[in-house]
PDB file of N, CA, C and O in Angstrom:
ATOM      1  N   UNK A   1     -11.054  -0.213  -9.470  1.00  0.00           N
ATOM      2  CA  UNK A   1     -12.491  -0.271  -9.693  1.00  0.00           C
ATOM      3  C   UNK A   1     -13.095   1.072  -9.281  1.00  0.00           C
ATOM      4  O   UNK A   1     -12.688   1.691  -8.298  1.00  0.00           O
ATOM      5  N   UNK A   2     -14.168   1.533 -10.143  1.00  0.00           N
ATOM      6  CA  UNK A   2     -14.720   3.002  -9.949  1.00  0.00           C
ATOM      7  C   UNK A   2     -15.368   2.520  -8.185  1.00  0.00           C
ATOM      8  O   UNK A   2     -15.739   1.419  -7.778  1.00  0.00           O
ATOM      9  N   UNK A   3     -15.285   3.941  -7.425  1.00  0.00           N
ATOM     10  CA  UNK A   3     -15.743   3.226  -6.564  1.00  0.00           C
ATOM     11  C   UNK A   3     -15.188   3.015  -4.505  1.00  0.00           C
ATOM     12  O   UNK A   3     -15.631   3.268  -3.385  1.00  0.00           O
ATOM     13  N   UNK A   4     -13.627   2.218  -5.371  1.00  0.00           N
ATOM     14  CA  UNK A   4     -13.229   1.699  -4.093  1.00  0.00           C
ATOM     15  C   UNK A   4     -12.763   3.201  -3.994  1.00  0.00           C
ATOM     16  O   UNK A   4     -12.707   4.211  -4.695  1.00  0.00           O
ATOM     17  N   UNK A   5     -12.316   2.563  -2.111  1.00  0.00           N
ATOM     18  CA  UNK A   5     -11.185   3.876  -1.342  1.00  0.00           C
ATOM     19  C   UNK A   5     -10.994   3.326  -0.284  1.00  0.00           C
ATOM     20  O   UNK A   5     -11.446   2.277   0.174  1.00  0.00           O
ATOM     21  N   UNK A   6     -10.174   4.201   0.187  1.00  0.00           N
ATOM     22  CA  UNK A   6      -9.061   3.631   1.031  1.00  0.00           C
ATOM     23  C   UNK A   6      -9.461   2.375   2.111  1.00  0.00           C
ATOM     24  O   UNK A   6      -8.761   1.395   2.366  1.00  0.00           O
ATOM     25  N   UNK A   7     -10.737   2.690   2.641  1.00  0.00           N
ATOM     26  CA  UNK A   7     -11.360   1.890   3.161  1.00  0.00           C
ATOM     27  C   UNK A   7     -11.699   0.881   3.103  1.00  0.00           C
ATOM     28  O   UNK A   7     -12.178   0.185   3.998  1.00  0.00           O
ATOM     29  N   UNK A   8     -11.428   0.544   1.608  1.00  0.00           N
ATOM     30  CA  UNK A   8     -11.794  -1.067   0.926  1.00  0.00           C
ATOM     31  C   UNK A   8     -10.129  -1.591   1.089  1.00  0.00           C
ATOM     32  O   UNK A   8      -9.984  -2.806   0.954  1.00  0.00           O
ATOM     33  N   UNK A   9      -9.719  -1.328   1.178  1.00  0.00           N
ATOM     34  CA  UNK A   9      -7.988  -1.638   1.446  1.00  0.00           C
ATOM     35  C   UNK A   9      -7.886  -2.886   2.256  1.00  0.00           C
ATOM     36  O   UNK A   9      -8.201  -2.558   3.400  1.00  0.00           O
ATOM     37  N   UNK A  10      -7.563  -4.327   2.218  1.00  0.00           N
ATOM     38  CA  UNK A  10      -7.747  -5.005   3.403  1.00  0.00           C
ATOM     39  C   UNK A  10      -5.715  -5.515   3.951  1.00  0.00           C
ATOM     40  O   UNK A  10      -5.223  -5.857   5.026  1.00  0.00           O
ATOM     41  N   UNK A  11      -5.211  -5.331   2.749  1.00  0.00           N
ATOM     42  CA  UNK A  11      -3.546  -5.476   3.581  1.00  0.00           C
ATOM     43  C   UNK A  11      -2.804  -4.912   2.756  1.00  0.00           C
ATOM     44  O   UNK A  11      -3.188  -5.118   1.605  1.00  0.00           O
ATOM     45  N   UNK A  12      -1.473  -3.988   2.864  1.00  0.00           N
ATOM     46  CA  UNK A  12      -0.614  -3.384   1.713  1.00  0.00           C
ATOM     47  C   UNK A  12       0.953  -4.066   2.053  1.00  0.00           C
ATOM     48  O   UNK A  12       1.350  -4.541   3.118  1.00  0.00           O
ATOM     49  N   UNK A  13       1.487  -3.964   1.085  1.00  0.00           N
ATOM     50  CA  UNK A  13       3.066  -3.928   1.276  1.00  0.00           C
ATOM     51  C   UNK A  13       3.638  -3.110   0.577  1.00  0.00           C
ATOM     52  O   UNK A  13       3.122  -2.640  -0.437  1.00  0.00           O
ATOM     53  N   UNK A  14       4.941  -2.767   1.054  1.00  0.00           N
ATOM     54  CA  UNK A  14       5.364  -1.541   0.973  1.00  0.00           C
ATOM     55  C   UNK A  14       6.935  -1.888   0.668  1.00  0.00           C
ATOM     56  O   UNK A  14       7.514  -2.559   1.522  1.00  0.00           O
ATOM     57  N   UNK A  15       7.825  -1.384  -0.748  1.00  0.00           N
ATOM     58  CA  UNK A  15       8.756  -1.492  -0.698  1.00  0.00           C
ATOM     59  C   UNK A  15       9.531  -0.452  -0.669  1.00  0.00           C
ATOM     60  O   UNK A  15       8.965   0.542  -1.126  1.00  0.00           O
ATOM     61  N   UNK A  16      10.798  -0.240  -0.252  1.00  0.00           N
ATOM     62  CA  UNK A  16      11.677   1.386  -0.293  1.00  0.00           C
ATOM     63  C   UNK A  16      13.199   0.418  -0.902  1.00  0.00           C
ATOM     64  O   UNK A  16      13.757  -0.650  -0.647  1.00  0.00           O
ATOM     65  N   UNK A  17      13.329   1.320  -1.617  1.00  0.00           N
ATOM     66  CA  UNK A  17      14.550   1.309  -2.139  1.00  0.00           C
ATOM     67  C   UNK A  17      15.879   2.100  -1.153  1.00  0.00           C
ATOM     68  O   UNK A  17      16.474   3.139  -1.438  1.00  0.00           O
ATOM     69  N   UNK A  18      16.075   1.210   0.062  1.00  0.00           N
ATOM     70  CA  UNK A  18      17.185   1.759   1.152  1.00  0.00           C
ATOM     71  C   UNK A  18      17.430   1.161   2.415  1.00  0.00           C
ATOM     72  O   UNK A  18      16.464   0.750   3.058  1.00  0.00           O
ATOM     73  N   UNK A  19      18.597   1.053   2.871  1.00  0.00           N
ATOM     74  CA  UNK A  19      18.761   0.601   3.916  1.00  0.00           C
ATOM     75  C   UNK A  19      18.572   0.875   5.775  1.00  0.00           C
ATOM     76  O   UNK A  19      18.375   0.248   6.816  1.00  0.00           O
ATOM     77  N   UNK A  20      18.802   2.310   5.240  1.00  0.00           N
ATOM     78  CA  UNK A  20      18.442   3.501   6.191  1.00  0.00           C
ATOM     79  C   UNK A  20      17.091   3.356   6.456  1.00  0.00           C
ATOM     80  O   UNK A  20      16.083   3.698   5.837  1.00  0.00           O
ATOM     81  N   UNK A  21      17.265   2.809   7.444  1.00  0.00           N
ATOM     82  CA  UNK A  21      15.656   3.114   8.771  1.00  0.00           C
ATOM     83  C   UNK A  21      14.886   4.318   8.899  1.00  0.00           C
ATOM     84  O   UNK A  21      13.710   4.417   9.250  1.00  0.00           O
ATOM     85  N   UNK A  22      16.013   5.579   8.441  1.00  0.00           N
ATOM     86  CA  UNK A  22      15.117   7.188   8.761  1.00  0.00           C
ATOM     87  C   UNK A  22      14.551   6.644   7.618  1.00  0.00           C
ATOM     88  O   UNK A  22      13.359   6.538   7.908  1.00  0.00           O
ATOM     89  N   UNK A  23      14.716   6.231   6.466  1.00  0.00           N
ATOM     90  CA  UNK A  23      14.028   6.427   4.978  1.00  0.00           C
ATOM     91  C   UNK A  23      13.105   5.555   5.251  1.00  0.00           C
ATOM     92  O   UNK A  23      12.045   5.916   4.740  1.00  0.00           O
ATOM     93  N   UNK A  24      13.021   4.688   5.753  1.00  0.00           N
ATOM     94  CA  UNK A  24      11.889   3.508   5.796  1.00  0.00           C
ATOM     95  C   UNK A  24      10.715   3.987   6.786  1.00  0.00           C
ATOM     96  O   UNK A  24       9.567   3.685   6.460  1.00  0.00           O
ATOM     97  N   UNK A  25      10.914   4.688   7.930  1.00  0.00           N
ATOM     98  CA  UNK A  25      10.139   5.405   8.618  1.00  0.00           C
ATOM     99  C   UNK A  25       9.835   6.738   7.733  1.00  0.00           C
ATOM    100  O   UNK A  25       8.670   6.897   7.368  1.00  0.00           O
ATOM    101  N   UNK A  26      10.357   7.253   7.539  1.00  0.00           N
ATOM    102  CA  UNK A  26       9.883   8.468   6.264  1.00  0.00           C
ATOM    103  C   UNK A  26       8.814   8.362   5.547  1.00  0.00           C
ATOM    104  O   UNK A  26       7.971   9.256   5.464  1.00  0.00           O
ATOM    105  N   UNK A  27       8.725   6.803   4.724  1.00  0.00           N
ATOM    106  CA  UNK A  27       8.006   6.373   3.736  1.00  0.00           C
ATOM    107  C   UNK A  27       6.668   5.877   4.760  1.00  0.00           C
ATOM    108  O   UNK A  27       5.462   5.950   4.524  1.00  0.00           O
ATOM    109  N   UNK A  28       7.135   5.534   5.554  1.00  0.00           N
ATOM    110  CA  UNK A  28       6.201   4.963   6.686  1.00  0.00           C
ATOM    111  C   UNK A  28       5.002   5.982   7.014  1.00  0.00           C
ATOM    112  O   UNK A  28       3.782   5.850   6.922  1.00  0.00           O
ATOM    113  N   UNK A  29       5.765   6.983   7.406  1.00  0.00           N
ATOM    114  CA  UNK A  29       4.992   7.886   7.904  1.00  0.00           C
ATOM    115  C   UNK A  29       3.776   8.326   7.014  1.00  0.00           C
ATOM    116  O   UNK A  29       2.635   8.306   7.476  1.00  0.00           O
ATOM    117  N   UNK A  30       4.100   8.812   5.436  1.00  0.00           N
ATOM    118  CA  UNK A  30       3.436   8.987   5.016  1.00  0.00           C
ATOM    119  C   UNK A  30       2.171   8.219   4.596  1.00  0.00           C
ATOM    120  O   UNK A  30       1.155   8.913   4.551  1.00  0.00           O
ATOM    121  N   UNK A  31       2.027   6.820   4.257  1.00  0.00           N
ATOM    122  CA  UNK A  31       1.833   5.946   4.298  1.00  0.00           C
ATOM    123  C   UNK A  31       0.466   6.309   5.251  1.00  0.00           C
ATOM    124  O   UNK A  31      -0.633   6.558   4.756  1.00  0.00           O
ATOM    125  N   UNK A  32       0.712   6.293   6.523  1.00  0.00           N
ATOM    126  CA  UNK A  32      -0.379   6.301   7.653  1.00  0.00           C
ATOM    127  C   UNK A  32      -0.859   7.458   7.806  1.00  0.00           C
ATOM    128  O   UNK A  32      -1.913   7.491   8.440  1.00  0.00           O
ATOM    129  N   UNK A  33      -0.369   8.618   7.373  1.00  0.00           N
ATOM    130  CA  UNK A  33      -0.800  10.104   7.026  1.00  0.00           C
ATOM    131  C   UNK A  33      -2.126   9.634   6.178  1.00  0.00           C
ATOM    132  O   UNK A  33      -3.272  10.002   6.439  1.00  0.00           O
ATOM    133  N   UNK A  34      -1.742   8.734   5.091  1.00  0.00           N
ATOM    134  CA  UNK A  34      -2.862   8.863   3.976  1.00  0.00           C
ATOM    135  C   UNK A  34      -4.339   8.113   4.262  1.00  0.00           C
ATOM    136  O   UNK A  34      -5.466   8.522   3.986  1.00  0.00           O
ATOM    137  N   UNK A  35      -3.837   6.612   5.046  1.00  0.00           N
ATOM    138  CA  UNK A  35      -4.432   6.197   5.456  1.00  0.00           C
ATOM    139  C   UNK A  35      -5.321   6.603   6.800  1.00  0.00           C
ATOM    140  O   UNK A  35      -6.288   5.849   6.915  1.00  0.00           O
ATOM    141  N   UNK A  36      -5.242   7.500   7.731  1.00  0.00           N
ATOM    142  CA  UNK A  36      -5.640   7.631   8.673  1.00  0.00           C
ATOM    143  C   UNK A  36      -6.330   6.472   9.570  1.00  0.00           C
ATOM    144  O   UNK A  36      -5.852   5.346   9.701  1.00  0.00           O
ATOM    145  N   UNK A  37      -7.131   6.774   9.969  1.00  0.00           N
ATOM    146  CA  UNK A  37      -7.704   5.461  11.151  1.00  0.00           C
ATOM    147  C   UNK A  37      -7.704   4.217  10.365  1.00  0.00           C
ATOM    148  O   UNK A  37      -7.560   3.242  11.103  1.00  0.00           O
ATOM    149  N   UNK A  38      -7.810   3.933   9.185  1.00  0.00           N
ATOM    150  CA  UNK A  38      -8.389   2.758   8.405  1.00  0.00           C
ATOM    151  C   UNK A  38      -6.607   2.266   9.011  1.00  0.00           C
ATOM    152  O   UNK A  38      -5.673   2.842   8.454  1.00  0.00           O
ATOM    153  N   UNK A  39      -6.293   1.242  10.100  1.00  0.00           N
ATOM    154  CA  UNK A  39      -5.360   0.637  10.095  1.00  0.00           C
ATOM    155  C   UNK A  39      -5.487  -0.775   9.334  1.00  0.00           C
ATOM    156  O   UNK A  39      -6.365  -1.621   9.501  1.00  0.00           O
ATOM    157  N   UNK A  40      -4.671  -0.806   8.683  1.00  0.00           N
ATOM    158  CA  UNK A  40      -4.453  -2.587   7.473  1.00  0.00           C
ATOM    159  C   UNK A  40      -2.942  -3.405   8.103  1.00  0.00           C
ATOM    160  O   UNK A  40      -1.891  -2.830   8.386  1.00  0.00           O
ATOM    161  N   UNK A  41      -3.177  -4.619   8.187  1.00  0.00           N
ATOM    162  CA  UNK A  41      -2.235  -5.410   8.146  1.00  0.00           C
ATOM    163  C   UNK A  41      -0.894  -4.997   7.173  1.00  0.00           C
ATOM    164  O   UNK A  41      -1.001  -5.486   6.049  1.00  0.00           O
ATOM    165  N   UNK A  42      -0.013  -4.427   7.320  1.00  0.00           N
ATOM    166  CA  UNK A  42       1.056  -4.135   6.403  1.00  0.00           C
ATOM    167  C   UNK A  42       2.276  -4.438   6.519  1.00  0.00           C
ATOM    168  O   UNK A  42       2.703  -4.650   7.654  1.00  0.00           O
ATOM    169  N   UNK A  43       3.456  -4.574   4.999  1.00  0.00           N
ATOM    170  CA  UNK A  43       4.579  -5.290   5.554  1.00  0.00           C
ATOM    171  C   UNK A  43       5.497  -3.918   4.695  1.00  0.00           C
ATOM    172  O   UNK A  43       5.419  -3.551   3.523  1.00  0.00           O
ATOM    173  N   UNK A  44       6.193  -3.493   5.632  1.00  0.00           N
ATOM    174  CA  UNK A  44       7.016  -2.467   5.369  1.00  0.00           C
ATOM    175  C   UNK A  44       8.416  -2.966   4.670  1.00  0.00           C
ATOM    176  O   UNK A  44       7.819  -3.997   4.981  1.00  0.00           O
ATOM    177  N   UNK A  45       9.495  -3.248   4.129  1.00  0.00           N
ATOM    178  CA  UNK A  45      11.033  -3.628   3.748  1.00  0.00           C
ATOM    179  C   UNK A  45      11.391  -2.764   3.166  1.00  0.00           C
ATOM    180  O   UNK A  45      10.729  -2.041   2.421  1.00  0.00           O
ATOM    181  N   UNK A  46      12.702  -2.699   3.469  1.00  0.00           N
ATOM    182  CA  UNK A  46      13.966  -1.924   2.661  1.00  0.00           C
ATOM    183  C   UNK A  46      14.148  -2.750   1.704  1.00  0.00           C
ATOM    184  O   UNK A  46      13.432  -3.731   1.902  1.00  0.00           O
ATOM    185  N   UNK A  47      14.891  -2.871   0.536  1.00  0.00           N
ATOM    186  CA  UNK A  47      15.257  -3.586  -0.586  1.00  0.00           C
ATOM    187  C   UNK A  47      16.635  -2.746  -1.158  1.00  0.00           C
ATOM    188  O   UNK A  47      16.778  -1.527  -1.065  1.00  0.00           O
ATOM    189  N   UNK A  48      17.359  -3.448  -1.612  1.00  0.00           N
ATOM    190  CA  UNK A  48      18.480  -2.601  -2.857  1.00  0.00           C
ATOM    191  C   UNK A  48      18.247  -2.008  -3.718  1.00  0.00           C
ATOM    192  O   UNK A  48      18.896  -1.004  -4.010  1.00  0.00           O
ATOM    193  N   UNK A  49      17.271  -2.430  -4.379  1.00  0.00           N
ATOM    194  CA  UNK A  49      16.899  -1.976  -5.514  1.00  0.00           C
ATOM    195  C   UNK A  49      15.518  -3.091  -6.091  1.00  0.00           C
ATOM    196  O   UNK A  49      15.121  -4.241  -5.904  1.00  0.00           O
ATOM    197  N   UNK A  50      15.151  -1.844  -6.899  1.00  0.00           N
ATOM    198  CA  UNK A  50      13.059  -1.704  -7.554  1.00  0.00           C
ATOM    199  C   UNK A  50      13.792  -1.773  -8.985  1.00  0.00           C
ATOM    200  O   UNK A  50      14.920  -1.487  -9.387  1.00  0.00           O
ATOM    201  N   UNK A  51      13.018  -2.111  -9.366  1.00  0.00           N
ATOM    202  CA  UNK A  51      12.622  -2.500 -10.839  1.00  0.00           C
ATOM    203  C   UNK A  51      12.780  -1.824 -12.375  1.00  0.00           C
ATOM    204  O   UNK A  51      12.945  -2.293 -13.501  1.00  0.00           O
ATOM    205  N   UNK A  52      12.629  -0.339 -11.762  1.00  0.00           N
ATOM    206  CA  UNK A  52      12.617   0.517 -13.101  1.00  0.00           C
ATOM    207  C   UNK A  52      14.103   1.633 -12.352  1.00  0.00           C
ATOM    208  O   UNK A  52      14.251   1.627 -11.130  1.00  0.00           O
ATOM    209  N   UNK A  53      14.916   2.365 -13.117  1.00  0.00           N
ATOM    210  CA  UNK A  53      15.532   3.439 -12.582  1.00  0.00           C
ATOM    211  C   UNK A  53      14.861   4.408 -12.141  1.00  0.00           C
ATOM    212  O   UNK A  53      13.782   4.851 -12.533  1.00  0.00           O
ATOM    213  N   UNK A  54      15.643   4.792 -11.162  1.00  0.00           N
ATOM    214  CA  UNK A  54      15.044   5.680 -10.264  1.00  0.00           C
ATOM    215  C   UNK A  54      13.971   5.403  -9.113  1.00  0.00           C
ATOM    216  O   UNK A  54      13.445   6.124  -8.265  1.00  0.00           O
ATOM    217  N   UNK A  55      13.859   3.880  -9.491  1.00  0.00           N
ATOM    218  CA  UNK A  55      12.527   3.978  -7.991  1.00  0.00           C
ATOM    219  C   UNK A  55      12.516   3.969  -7.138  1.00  0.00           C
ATOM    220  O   UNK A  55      12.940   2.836  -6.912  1.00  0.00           O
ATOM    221  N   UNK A  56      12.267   4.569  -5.882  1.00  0.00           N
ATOM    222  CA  UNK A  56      12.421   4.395  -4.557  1.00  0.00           C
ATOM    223  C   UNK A  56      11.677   3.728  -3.934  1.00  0.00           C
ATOM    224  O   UNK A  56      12.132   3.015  -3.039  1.00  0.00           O
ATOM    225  N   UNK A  57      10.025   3.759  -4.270  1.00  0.00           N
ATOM    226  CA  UNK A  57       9.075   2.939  -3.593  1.00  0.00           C
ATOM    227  C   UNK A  57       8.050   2.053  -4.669  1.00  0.00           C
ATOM    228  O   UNK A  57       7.676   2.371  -5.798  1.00  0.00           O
ATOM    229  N   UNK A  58       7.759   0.858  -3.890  1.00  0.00           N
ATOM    230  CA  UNK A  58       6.569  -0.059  -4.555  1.00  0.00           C
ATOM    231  C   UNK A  58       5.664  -0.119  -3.537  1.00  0.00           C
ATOM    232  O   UNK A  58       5.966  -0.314  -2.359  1.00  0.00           O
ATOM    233  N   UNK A  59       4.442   0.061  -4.004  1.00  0.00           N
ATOM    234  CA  UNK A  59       3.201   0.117  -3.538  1.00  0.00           C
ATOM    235  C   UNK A  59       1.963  -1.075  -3.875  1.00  0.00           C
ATOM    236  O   UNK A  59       1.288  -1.009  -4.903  1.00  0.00           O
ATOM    237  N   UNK A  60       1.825  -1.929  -3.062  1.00  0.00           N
ATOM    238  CA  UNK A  60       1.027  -3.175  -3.531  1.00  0.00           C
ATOM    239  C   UNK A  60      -0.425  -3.017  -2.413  1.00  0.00           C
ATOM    240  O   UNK A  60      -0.121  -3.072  -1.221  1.00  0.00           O
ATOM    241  N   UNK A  61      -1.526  -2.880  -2.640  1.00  0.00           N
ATOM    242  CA  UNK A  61      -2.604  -2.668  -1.839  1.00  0.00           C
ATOM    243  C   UNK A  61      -3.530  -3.596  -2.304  1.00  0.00           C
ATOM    244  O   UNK A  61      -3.642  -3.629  -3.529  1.00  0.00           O
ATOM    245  N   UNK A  62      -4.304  -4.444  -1.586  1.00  0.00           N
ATOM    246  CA  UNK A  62      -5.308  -5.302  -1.647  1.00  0.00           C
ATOM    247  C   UNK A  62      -6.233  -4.911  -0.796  1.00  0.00           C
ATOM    248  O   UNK A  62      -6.230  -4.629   0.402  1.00  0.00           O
ATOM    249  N   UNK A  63      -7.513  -4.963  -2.146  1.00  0.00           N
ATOM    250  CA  UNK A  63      -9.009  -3.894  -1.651  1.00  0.00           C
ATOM    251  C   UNK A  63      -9.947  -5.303  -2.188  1.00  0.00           C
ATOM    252  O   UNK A  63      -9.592  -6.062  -3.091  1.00  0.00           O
ATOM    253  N   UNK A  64     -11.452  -5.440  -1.229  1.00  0.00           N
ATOM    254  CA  UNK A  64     -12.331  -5.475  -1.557  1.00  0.00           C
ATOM    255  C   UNK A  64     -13.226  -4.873  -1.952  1.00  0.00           C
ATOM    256  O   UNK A  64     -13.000  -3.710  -1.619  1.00  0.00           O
ATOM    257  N   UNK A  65     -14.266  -4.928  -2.543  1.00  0.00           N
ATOM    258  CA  UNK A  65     -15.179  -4.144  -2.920  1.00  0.00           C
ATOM    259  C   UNK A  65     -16.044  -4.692  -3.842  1.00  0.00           C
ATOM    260  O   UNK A  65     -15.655  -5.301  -4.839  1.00  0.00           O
ATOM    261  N   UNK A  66     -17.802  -4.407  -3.409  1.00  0.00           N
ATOM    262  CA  UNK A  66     -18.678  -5.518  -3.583  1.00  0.00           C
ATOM    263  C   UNK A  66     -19.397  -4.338  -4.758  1.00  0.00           C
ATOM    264  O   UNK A  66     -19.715  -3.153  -4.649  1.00  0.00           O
ATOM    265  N   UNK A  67     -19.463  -5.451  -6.025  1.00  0.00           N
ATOM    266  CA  UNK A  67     -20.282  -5.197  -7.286  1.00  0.00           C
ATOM    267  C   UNK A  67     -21.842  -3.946  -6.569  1.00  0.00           C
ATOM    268  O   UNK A  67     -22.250  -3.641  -5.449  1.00  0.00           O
ATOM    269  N   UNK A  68     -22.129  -3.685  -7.635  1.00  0.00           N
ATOM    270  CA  UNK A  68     -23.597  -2.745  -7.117  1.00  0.00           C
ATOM    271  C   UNK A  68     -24.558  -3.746  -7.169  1.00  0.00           C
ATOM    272  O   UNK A  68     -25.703  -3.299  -7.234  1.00  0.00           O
ATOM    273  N   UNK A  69     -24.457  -5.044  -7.161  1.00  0.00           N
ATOM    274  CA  UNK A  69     -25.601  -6.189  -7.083  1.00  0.00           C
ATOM    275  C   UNK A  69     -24.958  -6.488  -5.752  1.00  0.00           C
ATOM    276  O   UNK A  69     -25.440  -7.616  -5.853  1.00  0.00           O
ATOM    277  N   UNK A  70     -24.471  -6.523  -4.871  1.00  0.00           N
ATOM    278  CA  UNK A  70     -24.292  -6.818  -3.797  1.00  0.00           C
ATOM    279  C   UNK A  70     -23.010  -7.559  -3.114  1.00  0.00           C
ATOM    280  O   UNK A  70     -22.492  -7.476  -2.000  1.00  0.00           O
ATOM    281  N   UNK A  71     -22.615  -8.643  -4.779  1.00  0.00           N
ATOM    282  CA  UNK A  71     -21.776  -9.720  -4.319  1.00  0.00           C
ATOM    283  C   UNK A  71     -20.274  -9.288  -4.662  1.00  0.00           C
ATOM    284  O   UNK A  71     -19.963  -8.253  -5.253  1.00  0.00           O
ATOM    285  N   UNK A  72     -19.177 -10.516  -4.062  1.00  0.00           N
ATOM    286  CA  UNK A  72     -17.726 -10.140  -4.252  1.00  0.00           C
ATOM    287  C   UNK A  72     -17.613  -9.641  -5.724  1.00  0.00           C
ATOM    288  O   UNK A  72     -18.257 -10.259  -6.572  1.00  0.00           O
ATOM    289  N   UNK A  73     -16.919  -8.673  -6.071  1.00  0.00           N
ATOM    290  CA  UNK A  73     -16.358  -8.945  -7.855  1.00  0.00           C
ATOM    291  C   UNK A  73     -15.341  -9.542  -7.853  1.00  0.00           C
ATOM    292  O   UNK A  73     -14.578  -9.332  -6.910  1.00  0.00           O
ATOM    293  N   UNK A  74     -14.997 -10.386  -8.773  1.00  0.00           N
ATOM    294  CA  UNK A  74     -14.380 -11.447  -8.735  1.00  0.00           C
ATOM    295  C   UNK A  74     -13.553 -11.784  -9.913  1.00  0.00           C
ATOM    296  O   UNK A  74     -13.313 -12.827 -10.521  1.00  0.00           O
ATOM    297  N   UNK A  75     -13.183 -10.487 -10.031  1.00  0.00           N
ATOM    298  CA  UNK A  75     -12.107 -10.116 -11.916  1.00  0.00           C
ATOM    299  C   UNK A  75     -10.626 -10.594 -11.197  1.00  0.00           C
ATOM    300  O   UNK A  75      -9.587 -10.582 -11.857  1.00  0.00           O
TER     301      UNK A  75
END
């Protein structure tokens, strides 16, 4: 939605394609780089494997953000 940012963010999950902990903290890190203070409820996992070749990460973020009339949008 035109509009939101990071701040409208209310929980993310986070997938990495790896077993390795440095890689999961890696991905981690950046992650909270982007986000700065805005801390969100988040669920970090390693996985075997994503969906398309080549992917390493999935990115799922859930944002609110209220219409310019005031109320929830609700698409």
């Amino acid at each position: 939605m035109p509009g939101a940012s990071v701040d409208d963010v209310l929980c993310t999950r986070f997938l990495v394609a790896s077993s390795r902990r440095q890689d999961l903290v890696a991905a981690w890190q950046v992650v909270r780089d982007s986000f700065g203070d805005h801390d969100v409820p988040s669920a970090l996992m390693g996985v075997t494997v994503l969906g398309y070749s080549d992917q390493l990460v999935e990115i799922e973020a859930v944002a609110a953000v209220l219409d310019p009339s005031g109320s929830a949008d609700d698409r």
